[in-house]
C-alpha positions as a Markdown table, in Angstrom:
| # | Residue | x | y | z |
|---|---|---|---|---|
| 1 | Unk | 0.0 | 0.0 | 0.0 |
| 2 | Unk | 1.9 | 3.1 | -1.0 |
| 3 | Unk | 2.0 | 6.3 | 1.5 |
| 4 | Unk | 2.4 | 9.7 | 1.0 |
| 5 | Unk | 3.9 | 12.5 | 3.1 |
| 6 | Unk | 1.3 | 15.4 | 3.8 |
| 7 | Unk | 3.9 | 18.3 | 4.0 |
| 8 | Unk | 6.0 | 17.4 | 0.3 |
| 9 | Unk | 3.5 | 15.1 | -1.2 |
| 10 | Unk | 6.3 | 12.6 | -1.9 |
| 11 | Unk | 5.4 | 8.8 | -1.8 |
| 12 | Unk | 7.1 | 7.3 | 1.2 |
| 13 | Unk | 7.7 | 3.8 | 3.0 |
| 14 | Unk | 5.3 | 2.0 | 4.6 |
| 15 | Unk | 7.3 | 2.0 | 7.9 |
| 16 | Unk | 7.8 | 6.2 | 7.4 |
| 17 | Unk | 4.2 | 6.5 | 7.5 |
| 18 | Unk | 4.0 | 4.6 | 10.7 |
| 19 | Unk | 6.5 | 6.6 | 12.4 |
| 20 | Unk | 4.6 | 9.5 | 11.4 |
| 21 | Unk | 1.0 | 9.1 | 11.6 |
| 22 | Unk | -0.6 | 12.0 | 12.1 |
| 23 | Unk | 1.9 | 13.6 | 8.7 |
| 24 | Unk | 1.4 | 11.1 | 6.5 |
| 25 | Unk | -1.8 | 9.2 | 4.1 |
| 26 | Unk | -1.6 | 5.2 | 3.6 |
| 27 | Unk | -4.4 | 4.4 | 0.5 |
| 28 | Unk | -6.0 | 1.4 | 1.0 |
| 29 | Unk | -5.7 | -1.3 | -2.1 |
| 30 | Unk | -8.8 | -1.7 | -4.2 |
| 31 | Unk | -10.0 | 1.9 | -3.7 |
| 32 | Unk | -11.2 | 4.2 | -6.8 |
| 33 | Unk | -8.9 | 7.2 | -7.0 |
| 34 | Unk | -11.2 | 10.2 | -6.0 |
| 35 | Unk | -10.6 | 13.5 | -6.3 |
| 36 | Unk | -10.6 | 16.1 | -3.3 |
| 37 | Unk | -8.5 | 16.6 | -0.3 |
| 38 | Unk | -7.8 | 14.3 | 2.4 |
| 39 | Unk | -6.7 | 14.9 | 6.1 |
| 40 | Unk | -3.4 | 13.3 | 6.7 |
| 41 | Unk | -4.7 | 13.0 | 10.6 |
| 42 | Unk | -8.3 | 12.0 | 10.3 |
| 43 | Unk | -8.1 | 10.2 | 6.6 |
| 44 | Unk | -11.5 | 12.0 | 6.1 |
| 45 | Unk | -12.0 | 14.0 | 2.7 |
| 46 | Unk | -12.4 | 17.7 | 3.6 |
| 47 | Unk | -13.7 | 20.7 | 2.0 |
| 48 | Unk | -11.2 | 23.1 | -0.2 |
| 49 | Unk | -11.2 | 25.9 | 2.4 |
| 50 | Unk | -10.4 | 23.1 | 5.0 |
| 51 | Unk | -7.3 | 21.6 | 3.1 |
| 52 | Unk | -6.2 | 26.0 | 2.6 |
| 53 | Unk | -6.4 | 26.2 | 6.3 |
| 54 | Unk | -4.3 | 23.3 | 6.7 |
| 55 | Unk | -2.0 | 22.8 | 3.9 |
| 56 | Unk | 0.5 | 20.8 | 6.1 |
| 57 | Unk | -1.5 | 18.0 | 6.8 |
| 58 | Unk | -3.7 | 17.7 | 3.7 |
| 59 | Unk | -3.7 | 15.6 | 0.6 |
| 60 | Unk | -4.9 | 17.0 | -2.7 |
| 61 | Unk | -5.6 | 13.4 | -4.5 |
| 62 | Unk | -6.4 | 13.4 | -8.1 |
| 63 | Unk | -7.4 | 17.5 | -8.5 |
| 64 | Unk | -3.7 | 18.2 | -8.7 |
């Protein structure tokens, strides 16, 4: 399952994700790729004004 860093956006280990939950997005095999943001902490999609308040810990996933 690849992971992502929320701050660069750059795919990272598995075991980098780990160590840095709450900064980093693990997709889950199978899933459609949607479009949207994600938060890095929750792994809930959030609105575009959400993901500008908190660019650090969001994921912009297929609306790049």
């Amino acid at each position: 399952m690849p992971a992502r860093n929320a701050k660069t956006g750059r795919y990272i280990a598995t075991t980098t994700a780990a160590r840095s939950p709450r900064t980093s997005v693990v997709s889950k095999a199978g899933k459609s790729a949607s479009t949207g943001y994600r938060s890095a902490i929750t792994g809930r999609y959030v609105t575009s004004a959400t993901a500008k308040r908190h660019p650090e810990t969001t994921i912009a996933e297929g609306c790049h």
